[in-house]
N, C-alpha and C positions, 0 to 999 in steps of 0.2 A: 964632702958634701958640696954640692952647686952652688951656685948664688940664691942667694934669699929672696922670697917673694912671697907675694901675700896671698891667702886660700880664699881670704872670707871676709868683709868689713861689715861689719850691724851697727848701727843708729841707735843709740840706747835713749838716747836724750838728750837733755842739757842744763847746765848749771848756771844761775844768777849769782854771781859773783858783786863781791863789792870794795875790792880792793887791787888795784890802786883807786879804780873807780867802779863806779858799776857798770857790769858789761854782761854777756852770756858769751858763752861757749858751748859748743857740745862735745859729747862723749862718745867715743868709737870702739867698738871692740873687733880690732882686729886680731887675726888668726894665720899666723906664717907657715910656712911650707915645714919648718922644726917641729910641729906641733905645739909649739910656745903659742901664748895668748897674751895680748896688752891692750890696756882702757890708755886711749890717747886721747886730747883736749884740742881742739881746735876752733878758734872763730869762725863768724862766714866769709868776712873780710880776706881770712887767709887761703879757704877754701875756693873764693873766686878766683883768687890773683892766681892759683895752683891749675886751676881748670883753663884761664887764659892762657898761660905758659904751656900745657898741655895742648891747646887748639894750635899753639902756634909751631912747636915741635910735628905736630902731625897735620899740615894743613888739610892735604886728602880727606884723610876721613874725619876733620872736624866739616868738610865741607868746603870749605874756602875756595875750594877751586871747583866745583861741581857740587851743588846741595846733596846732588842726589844720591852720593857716594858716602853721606857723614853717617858714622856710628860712631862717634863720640857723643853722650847723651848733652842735653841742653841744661841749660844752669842760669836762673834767671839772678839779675845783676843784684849786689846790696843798696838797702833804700839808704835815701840821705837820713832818716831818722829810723833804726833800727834797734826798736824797744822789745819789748818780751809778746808782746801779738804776733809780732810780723818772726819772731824767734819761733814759736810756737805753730806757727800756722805751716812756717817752711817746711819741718819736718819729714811730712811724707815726701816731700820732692827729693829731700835730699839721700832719704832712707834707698830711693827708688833710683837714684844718682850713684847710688855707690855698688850698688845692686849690680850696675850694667859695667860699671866700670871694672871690675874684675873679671866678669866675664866677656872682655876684650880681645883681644886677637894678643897673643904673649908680648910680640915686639911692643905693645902702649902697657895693657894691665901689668907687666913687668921690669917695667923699666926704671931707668934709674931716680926720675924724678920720681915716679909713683912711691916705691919704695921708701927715697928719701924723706917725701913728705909725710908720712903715715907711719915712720920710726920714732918708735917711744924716746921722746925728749926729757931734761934735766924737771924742767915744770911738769910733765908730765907723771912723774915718780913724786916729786914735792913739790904742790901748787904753791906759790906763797900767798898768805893769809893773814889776815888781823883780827885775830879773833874781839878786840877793843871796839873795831869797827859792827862788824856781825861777820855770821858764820855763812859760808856759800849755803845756797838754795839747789836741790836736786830734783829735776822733775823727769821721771820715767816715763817713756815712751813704751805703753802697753804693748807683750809680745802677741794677745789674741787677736787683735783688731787697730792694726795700723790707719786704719783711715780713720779710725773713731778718738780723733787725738784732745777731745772733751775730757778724756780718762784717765789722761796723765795722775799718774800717782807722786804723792809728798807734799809737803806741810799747805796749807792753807797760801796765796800769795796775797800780799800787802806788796803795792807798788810800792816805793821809796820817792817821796820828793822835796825839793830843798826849799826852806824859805827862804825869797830874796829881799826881805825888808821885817823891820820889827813890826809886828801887831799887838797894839794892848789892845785888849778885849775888854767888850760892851756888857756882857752879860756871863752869871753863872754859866751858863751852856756853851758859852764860848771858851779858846783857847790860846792865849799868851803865847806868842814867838817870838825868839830872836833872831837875824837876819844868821843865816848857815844853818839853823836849826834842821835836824832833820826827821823827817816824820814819816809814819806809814800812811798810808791811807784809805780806812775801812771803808768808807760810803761815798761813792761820787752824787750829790744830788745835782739834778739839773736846775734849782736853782740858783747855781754857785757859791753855795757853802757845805764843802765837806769835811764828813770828819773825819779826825783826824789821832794818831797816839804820840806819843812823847816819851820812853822810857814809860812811866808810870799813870802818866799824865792824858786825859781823853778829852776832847772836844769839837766844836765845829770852828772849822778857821777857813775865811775866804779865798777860793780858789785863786785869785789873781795874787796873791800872796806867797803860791807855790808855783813851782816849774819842776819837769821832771830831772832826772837824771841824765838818761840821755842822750835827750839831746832838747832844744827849745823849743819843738815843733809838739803840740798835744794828738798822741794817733791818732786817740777816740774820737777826732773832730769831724764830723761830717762836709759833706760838698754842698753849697748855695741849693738848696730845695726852690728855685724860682717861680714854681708853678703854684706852693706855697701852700700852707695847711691854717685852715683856719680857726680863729682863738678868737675870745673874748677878753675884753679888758676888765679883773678884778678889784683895782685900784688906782684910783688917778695916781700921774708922776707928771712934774712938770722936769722939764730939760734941763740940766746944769751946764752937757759940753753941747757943740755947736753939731755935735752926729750926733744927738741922742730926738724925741722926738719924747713930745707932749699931749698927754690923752686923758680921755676922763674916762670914769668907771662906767659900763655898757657900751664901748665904744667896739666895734667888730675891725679885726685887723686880720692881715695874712702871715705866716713866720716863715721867714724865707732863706736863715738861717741859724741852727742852734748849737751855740757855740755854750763852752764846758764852764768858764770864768759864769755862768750867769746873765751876761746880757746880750739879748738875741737880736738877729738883728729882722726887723718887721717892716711890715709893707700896708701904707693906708694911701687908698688911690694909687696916685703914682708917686710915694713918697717914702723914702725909707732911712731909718734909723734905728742906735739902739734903743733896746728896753728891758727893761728889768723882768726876767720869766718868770719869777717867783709874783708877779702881780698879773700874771694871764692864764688864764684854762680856756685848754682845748671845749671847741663848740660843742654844746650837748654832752659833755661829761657833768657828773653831779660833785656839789664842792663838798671836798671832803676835808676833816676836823683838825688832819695833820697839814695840809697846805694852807689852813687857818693860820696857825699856829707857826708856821715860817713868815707868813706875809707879816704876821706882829714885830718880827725882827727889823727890819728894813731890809734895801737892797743892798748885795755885797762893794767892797768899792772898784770903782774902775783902774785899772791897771796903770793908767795916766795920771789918776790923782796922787800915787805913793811914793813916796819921795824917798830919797838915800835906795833907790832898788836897785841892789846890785847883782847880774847875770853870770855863772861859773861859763855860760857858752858866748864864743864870739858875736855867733850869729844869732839878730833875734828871731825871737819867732813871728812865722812867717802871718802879716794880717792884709787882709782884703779892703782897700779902702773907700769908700761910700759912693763914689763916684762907680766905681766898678758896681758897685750893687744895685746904680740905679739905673746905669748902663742896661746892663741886662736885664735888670728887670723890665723896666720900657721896651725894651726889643721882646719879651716871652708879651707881655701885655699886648703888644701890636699883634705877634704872630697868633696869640688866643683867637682877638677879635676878626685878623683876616679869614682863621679857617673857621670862625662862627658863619663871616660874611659869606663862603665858597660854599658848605653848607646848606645855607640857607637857601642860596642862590640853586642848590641841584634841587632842593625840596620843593624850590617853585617852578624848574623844568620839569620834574616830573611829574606836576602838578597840571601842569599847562598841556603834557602829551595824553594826559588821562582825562581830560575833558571828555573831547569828539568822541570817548568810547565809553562815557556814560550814559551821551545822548540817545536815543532810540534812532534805529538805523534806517534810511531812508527803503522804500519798498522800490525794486524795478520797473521801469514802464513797460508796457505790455505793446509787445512792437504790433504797427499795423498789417490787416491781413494783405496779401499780394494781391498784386490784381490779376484778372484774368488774363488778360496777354501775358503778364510777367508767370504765370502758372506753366501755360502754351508753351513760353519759350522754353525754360529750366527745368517743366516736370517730367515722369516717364505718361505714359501712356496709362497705366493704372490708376496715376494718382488724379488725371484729366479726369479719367470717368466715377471715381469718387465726389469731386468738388462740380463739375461741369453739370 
């Protein structure tokens, strides 16, 4: 028999693994030319570096020297924080990546790197595991509806995050941690306490308290909203650090960023600072009996006040610092107000050209009759003995 090569690769899914740390992988099913069949394990990490080494074995048709010529499909880069969303969301690309990729022209789809990469390894037969720690996570990639990737099937997901400082708790509802502890976590509120499991143990424990797995960066976190959504103030706070900002109850503010820890960063006038979300509602919502009942707790603590917090990632996570927020903010406020001013400014051009044509139109003069000579000279003969 010939050399070995591969018929078929399918995307089944991917696994959340937690040992040595937590990471994902996905899972392949390839299908060789022997009619043998193997689930192989691969990161994205590895799957890029394999697709770079690919472009660079085949320049031609990755393109490199003429776009025009690439059929190597495209493969977009791993993120610097690459948690189970951005795992998750990849999938059709990557399903649609390996699609094309066997159906290559032999000299690439059969080659020896391809090959090599996609044969069933020692991990691949026995992943290693801790069961002490937990057991991998399996989520299937539905075979009826590849783009409907909401559908993934298997257990329930609890992200995993670690505490970087002890927390002794306020209240019943609240949840006692020690610094490494590690926890699932059922409920993100956007006030910055969520809760949380323990082994046996349930509670709410402040977000600033936890960091994910990983990596230090939180995905969920949205981009500066500058334009800004506006909120009312539910509860005076006065300042404690030198960003935070001081308000009284009915006080109308803009949120111009909402960040996961709980405190958001707002906009009064041209002035902006943290503030605790759990003490503001959105404009014209009605207050309800459950946001009562958070605002009774206080606000969570600030990630600055926690002292002994120690980080498993080099890098911290990444923060925007108030100078930048008021930076742009000031520049979106100016640009509001100029295109109010251009605006305003065409409303009264065309204001000014609709005048004269509402006025009533002036009636033409009725020109004088000719005179006889000037009849003589310019008429015919007919028209002399009409007027004459």
């Amino acid at each position: 028999m010939g050399d070995a090569f591969i018929r078929y690769i399918e995307l089944l899914g991917y696994e959340k693994r937690f040992f040595p740390s937590q990471h994902y992988v996905y899972m392949f099913l390839v299908k060789w030319n022997d009619l043998s069949e193997k689930v192989v394990y691969r990161r994205f990490t590895e799957i890029y570096e394999f697709h770079k080494a690919l472009k660079e074995m085949f320049p031609i048709e990755s393109g490199d020297i003429n776009t025009e010529n690439r059929i190597i499909p495209h493969l977009p880069a791993p993120k610097w924080f690459d948690g189970q969303r951005s795992t998750e969301n990849r999938q059709d690309t990557l399903a649609e990546y390996c699609h094309t990729l066997v159906n290559l022209p032999h000299k690439i789809s059969r080659c020896q790197h391809v090959v090599s990469f996609f044969k069933v390894r020692h991990d691949d037969m026995n992943p290693v595991t801790d069961s002490q720690i937990k057991k991998p996570e399996v989520f299937l990639l539905p075979k009826d509806s590849k783009k409907n990737l909401t559908d993934i099937t298997g257990p329930i997901v609890l992200q995993t995050y670690r505490a970087i400082a002890d927390y002794e708790k306020s209240s019943t509802s609240e949840m006692a941690l020690k610094a490494g502890d590690m926890v699932d976590v059922v409920e993100k509120s956007e006030n910055g306490w969520w809760f949380c499991q323990l082994k046996n143990k349930r509670g709410w424990v402040p977000a600033t308290y936890l960091e994910p797995m990983d990596g230090p960066d939180e995905s969920e976190e949205q981009e500066p909203n500058y334009a800004g959504e506006a909120y009312t103030v539910q509860k005076s706070y006065t300042a404690v650090e030198e960003d935070e900002l001081t308000l009284k109850e009915g006080d109308t503010i803009e949120v111009i960023h909402k960040l996961l820890d709980g405190w958001w960063v707002i906009r009064k006038d041209e002035t902006t600072g943290y503030y605790p979300s759990m003490y503001l509602q959105k404009a014209g919502e009605v207050n309800a009996s459950v946001k009562s009942e958070l605002r009774n707790r206080g606000a969570p603590p600030r990630r600055s006040t926690i002292r002994n917090a120690k980080s498993i990632h080099k890098q911290g996570r990444k923060q925007i610092s108030q100078e930048t927020y008021r930076r742009n903010s000031k520049k979106y406020i100016q640009n509001r107000r100029n295109m109010r001013g251009n605006s305003q400014s065409k409303a009264d051009v065309i204001i000014e050209k609709n005048e004269p044509e509402d006025k009533p139109k002036a009636q033409p003069a009725v020109p004088p009759r000719p005179s006889k000579d000037l009849i003589l000279n310019r008429c015919t003969e007919s028209t002399w003995r009409k007027i004459l």
